[in-house]
C-alpha positions as CSV (number, residue, x, y, z in Angstrom):
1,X,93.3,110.9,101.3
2,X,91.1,108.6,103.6
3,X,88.2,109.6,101.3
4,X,90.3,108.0,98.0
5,X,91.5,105.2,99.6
6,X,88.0,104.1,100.5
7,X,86.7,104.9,97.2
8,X,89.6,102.8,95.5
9,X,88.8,99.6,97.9
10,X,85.3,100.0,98.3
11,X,84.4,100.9,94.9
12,X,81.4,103.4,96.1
13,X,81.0,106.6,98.4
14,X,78.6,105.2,100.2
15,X,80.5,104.6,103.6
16,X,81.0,106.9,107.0
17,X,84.2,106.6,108.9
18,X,85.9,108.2,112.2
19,X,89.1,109.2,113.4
20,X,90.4,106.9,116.2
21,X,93.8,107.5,116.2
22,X,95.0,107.2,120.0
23,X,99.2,108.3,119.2
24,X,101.8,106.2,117.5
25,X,103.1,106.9,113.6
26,X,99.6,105.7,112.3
27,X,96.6,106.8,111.3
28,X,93.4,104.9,112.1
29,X,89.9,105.3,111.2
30,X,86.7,102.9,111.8
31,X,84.9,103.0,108.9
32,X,81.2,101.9,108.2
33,X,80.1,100.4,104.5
34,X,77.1,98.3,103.9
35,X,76.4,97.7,107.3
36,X,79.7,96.4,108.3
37,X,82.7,98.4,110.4
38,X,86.0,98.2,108.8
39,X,89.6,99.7,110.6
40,X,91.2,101.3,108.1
41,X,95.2,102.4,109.1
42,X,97.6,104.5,107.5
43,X,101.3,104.8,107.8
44,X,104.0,106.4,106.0
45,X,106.1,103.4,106.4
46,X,105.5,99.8,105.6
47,X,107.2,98.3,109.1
48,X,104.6,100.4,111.7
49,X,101.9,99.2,110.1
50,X,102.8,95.7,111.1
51,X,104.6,96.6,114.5
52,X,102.3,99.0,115.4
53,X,99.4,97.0,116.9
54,X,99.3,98.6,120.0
55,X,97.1,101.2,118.6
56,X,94.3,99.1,117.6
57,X,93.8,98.6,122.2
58,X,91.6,101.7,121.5
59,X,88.8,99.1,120.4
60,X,89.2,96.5,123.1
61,X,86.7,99.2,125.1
62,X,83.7,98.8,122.0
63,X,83.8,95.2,122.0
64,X,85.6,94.0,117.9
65,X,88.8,93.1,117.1
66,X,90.3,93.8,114.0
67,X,91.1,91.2,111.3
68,X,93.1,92.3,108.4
69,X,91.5,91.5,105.3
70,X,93.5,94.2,102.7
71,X,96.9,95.7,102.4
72,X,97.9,98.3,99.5
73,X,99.3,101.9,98.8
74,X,98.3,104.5,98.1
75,X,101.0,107.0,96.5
76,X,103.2,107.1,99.6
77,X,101.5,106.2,101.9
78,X,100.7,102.0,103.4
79,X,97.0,101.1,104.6
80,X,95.6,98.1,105.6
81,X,92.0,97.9,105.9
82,X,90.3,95.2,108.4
83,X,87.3,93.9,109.3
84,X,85.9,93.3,112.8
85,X,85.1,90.3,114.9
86,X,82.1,91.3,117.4
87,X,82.5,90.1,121.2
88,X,86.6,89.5,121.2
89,X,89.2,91.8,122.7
90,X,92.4,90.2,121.4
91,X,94.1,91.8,117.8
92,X,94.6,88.8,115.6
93,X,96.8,91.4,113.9
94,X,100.4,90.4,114.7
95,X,99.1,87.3,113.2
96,X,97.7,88.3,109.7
97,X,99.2,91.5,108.6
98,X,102.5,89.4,108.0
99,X,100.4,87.1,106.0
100,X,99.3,89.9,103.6
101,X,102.8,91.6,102.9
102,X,103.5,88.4,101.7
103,X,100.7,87.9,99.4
104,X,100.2,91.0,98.4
């Protein structure tokens, strides 16, 4: 599944990604394409996705911050994929991911 999603967004296979899932309903992954890190997080429901920021604490210790930049499907499944600040430790999350249901 994560493998398909990032092909779909990405366009290419070239990328590397991680499992960094620390609990809650979602799945997240760092991923790495052309020399930038991505979060990539999956849900099975549209609403964690954007209440669920509590997860993304688990990079606060590696220094980025997530930014979301894309939110789609994938069958039944919701993902947003975001990119990351270097140096800050707050989410902009609970800012942005609202912004993207809306235009997306």
């Amino acid at each position: 599944m994560v493998e398909n999603i990032l092909r779909q967004e990405f366009g290419s296979e070239d990328f590397q990604f991680k499992d960094i899932t620390r609990g809650g309903r979602a799945f997240v992954f760092q991923v790495h394409f052309e020399g930038k890190d991505y979060v990539l997080r999956v849900c099975s429901q549209e609403q964690p996705i954007i209440n669920n920021f509590k997860i993304l604490k688990c990079l606060e210790g590696i220094g980025i911050s997530p930014v979301p930049i894309q939110y789609n499907r994938w069958d039944d499944l919701h993902y947003s994929i975001e990119s990351l600040l270097p140096g800050e430790h707050e989410s902009h999350s609970d800012q942005n991911v609202p912004k993207l249901f809306q235009s997306g």
